[in-house]
C-alpha positions in Angstrom: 39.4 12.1 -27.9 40.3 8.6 -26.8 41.0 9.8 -23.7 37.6 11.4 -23.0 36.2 8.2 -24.5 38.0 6.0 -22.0 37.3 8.9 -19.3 33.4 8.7 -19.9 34.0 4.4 -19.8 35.1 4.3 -17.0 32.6 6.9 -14.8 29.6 4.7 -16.4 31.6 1.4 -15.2 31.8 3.0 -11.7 27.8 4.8 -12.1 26.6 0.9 -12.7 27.1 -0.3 -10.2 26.2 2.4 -8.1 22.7 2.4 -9.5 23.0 -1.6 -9.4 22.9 -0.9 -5.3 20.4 1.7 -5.4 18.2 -0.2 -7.0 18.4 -3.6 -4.2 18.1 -0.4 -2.2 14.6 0.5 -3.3 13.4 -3.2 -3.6 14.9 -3.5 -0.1 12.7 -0.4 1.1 9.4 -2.1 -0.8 9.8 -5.0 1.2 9.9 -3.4 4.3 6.6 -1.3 3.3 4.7 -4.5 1.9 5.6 -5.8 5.5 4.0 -3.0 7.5 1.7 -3.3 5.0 1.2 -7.2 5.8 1.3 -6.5 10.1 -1.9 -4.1 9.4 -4.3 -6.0 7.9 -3.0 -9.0 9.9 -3.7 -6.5 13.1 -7.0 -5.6 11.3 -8.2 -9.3 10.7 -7.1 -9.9 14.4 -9.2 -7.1 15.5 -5.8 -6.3 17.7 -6.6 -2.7 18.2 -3.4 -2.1 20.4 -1.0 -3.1 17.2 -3.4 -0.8 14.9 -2.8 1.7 17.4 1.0 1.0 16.9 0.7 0.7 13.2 -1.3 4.1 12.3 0.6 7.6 12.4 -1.3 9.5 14.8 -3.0 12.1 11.9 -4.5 8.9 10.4 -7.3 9.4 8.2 -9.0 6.6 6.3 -12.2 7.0 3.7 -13.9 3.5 3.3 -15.5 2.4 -0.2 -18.7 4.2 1.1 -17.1 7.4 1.7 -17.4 7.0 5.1 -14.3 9.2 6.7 -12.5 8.1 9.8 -9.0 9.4 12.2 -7.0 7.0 14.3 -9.4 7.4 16.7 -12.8 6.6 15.3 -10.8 3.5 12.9 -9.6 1.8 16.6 -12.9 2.2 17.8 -14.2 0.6 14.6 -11.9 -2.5 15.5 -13.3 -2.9 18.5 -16.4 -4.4 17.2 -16.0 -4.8 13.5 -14.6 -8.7 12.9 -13.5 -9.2 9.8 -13.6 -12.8 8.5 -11.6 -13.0 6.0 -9.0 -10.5 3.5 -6.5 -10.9 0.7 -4.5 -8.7 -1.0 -3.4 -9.1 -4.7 -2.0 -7.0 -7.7 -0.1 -4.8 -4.8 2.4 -2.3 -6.2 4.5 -0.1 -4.1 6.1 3.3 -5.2 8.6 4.7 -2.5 9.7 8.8 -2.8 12.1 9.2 0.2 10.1 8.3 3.5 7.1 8.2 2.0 5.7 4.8 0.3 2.3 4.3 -1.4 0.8 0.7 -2.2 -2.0 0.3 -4.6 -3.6 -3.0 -5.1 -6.9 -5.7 -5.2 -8.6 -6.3 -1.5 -11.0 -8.9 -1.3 -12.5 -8.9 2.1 -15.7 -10.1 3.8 -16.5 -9.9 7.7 -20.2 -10.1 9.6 -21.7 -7.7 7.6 -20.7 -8.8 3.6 -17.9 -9.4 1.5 -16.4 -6.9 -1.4 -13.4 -7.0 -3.7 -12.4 -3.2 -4.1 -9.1 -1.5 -5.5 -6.8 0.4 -2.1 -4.5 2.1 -1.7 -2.5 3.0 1.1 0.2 5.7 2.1 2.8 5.1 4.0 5.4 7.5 6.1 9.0 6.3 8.0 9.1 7.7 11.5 12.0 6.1 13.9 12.7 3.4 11.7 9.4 2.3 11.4 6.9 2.5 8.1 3.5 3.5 9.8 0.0 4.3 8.1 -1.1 7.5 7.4 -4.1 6.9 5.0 -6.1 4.3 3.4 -8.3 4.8 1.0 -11.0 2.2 -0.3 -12.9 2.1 -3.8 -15.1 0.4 -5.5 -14.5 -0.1 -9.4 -17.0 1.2 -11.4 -18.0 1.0 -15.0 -17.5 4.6 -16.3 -20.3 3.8 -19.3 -22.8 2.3 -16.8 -22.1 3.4 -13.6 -22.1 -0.1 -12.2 -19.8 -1.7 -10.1 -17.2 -4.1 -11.1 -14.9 -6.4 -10.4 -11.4 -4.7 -10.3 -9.3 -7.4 -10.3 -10.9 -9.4 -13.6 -11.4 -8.7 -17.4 -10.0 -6.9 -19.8 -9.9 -4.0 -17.7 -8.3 -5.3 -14.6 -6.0 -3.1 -12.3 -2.4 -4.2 -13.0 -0.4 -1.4 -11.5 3.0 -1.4 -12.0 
């Protein structure tokens, strides 16, 4: 028995620290996505269409808080003339499954046209070494009992994804 005790000791002395290294791991791999994450929307307040172009897998597919639906293609063109003016991210979390990453957050953003504060969230894919975009996906909060929009990142009901 004390053998088997001391047996099962040490294999969780030598799992710890194992799970210790998988665990900088992971962070490790978040930072890199909150990164890529960080070169997009610096290449979208830029209006830099050739980094977009870099940053977005090529099946891209965004659906903007207005439903509006748009590939790699249409979202560049989009860039071409859209100037955004200003955009901050807040309350990001990121969840990583292999070479796949999603990031869920806050965006406040305003550019020629307005300004909104809406909840994102993003997906993310590793080709080559390098985290690109496959879809973004825009919402705006809404009240379920009236129907009205809100602010998502305020109140008592504020997004704090973990």
């Amino acid at each position: 028995m004390r053998i088997q005790l001391l047996g099962f000791l040490c294999a969780a002395l030598v799992v710890h620290p194992a799970q210790a290294q998988t665990d900088a791991q992971i962070e490790a791999v978040k930072a890199e996505v909150l990164r890529a994450e960080q070169d997009f929307h610096e290449a979208k307040l830029h209006s830099d269409v050739e980094a977009l172009g870099r940053l977005m897998a090529d099946e891209f597919i965004s659906i903007n808080q207005w439903g509006v639906v748009r590939d790699k293609v249409s979202e560049l063109q989009l860039y071409h003339h859209l100037k955004i003016t200003s955009q901050k991210t807040s309350d990001e979390c990121v969840r990583v499954s292999g070479d796949t990453a999603t990031v869920i957050g806050v965006m406040s953003a305003s550019s020629v046209t307005g300004f909104g504060r809406f909840l994102f969230l993003e997906t993310f894919v590793k080709r080559d070494g390098h985290w690109l975009v496959l879809s973004v996906t825009h919402n705006f909060s809404v009240d379920p009992d009236t129907m009205h929009t809100r602010d998502p990142g305020s109140g008592p009901n504020a997004v704090r994804p973990k």
